[in-house]
N, C-alpha and C positions, 0 to 999 in steps of 0.2 A: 252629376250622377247619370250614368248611361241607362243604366242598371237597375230595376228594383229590386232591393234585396229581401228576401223573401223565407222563414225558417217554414217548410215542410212536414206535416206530422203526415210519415207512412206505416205506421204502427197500423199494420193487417191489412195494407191495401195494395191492390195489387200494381207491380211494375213490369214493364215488358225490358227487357234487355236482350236487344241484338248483337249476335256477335261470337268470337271465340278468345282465347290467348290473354297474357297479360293486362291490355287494355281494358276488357271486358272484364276479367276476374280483379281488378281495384276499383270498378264502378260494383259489382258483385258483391265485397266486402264492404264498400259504403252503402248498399242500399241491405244489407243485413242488419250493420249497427244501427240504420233508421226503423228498425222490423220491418221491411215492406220483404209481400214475398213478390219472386223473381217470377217470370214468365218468360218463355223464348219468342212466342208470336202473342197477338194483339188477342184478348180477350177482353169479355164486356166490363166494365168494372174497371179497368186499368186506367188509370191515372198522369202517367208522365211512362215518358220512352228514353231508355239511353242508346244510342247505336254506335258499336265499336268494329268497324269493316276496315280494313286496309286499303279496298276497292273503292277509290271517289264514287265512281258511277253507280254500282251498289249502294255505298252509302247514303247517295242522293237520293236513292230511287226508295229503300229503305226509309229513309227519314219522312218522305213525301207521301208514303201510304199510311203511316202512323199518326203524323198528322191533317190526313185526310181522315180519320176515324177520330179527332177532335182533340189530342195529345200535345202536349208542349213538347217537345224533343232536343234530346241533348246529343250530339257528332263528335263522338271525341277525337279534339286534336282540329276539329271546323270549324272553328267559332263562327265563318259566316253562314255553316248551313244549323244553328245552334238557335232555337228559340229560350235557351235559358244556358247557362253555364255554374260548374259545378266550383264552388272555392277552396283555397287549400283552411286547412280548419286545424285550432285549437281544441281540444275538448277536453271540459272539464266537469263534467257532467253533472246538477244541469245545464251550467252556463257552457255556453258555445261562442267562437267568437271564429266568424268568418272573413275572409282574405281575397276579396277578389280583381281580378284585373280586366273584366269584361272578353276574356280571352286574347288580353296585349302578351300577356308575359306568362307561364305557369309558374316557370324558373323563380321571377320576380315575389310572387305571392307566396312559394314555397320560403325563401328567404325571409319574405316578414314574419312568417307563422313560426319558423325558428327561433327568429327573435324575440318573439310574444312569449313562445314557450319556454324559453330562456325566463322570463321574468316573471311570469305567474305562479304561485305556490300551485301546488300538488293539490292542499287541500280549498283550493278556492270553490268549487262547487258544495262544500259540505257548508260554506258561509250561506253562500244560497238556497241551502235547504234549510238552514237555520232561521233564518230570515223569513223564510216562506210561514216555515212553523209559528214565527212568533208572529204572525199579521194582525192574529186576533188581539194579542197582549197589546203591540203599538197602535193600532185604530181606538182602543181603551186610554191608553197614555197619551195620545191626541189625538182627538176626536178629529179638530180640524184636517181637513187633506192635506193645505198650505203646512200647516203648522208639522205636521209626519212627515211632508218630505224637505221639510229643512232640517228636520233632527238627523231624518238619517243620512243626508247629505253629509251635515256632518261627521259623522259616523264613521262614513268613509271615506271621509277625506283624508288628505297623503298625514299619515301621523295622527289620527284619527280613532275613535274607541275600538273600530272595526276596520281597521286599514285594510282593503282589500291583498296587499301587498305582503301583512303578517301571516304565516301561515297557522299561528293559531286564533284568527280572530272567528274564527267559528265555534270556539268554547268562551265566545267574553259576551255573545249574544245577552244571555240574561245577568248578568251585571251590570249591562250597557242602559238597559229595559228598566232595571232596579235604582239605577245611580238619576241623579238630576241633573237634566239636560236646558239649559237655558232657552229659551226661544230665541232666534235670532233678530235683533233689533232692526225697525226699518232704516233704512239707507238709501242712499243715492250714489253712482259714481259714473263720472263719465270718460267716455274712451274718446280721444283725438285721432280721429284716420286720415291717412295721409294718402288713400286713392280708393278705388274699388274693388281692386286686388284684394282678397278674404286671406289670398296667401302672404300679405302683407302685413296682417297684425301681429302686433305684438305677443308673448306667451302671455305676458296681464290680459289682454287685452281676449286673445280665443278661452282661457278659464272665468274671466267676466260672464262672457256671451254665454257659455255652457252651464253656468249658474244660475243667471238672474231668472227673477221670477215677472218683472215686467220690463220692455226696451222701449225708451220714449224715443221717439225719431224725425225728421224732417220729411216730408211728403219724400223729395226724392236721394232719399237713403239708396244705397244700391243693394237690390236684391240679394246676390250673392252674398254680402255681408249680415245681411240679416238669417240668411240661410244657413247661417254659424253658432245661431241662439238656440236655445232649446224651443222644441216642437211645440211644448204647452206652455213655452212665456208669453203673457199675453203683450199684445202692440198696442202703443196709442201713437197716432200721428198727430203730432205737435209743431207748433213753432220752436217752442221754447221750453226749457225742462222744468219737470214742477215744482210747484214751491214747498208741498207735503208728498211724500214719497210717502206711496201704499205701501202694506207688509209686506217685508222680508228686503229682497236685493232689486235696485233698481238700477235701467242702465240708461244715460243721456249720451245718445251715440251724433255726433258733431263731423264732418268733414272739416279740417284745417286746409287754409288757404295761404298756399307758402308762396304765390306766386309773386 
């Protein structure tokens, strides 16, 4: 990842946007749907810069006074004079789901966000308003953290009480809440890798990592593959996998030695 990706609240803050034409008025309509209001020159308070100059040397010189006043600044169409870049974007309000290429391709980014929008209901962000609403109900129906987010894992999983995928799973919310949901039994499973390539695993193998709740590993596991597991799985570095697997989904990650 080149990149940190980063969601933005400019809801009433101010943004400086340099510039005129086309370029400048599709940055214009993206920083209105964020609420931020527009400014043409730097004022105190402003937050991030976009600059849309046709002129390099302007544009450099622009970029460079803005962020000389302490500004992150976006050169549309520079990605090297770009201290951040803008994604092509899904939006499904509130969920958002960003596209980016670090400034390789726009073309490229625009093409998956088609594809993404091809696939997501219409009403996918009312599930997440839904969800929002009931947090109080599900922290009641399980207390535990572990224990809430493996209900609603399941949940929404592919075929799922809430498949994110149904366009009505935003009216099954409280049936979902009301019906009984098993807790998911502890387990163990391990995955056999065959290098350190992360782009090598199998599809069992990248929905394990994306699931488990702990990955037991050899000291030298490679990074990169572990960088495939969820953020708050916890790690233990092992020899060997254990003989009692804590609650929920455990993962015994192994290198195989085909040689």
């Amino acid at each position: 990842m080149r990149q940190l990706p980063i969601f933005l609240n400019l809801t009433g803050r101010i943004v400086v946007l340099v510039g005129e034409g086309e370029a400048a008025d599709a940055k214009a309509r993206l920083i209105d749907r964020a609420g931020g209001r527009i400014v043409p020159v730097w004022e105190q308070g402003a937050c991030v810069a976009f600059v849309a100059l046709d002129d390099e040397t302007a544009a450099r010189a622009a970029a460079n006074e803005l962020r000389a006043r302490g500004l992150l600044v976006n050169v549309v169409d520079r990605p090297d004079l770009c201290d951040f870049t803008t994604p092509a974007i899904v939006d499904r309000a509130p969920v958002t789901i960003a596209i980016g290429t670090g400034g390789a391709s726009a073309g490229l980014a625009k093409a998956v966000r088609q594809r993404i929008e091809a696939l997501l209901p219409a009403r996918l962000g009312a599930l997440a308003s839904a969800l929002h609403a009931a947090r109080a109900a599900m922290k009641a129906r399980w207390p535990a953290p572990a224990d809430r987010r493996r209900a609603i894992d399941a949940a929404l999983a592919p075929g799922g009480a809430l498949d994110p995928l149904d366009d009505g799973a935003a009216d099954k919310v409280d049936a979902w809440l009301s019906s009984y949901t098993a807790t998911q039994p502890s387990r163990i499973e391990t995955i056999h890798l065959t290098g350190p390539d992360p782009d090598d695993l199998t599809l069992r193998a990248a929905r394990l990592l994306g699931e488990a709740d702990h990955i037991f590993h050899p000291a030298d596991m490679p990074p990169a593959i572990l960088a495939r597991a969820r953020a708050d799985a916890v790690r233990h570095v092992v020899d060997v996998p254990p003989v009692d697997a804590p609650p929920g989904l455990s993962l015994w990650l192994e290198m195989r030695d085909d040689r």
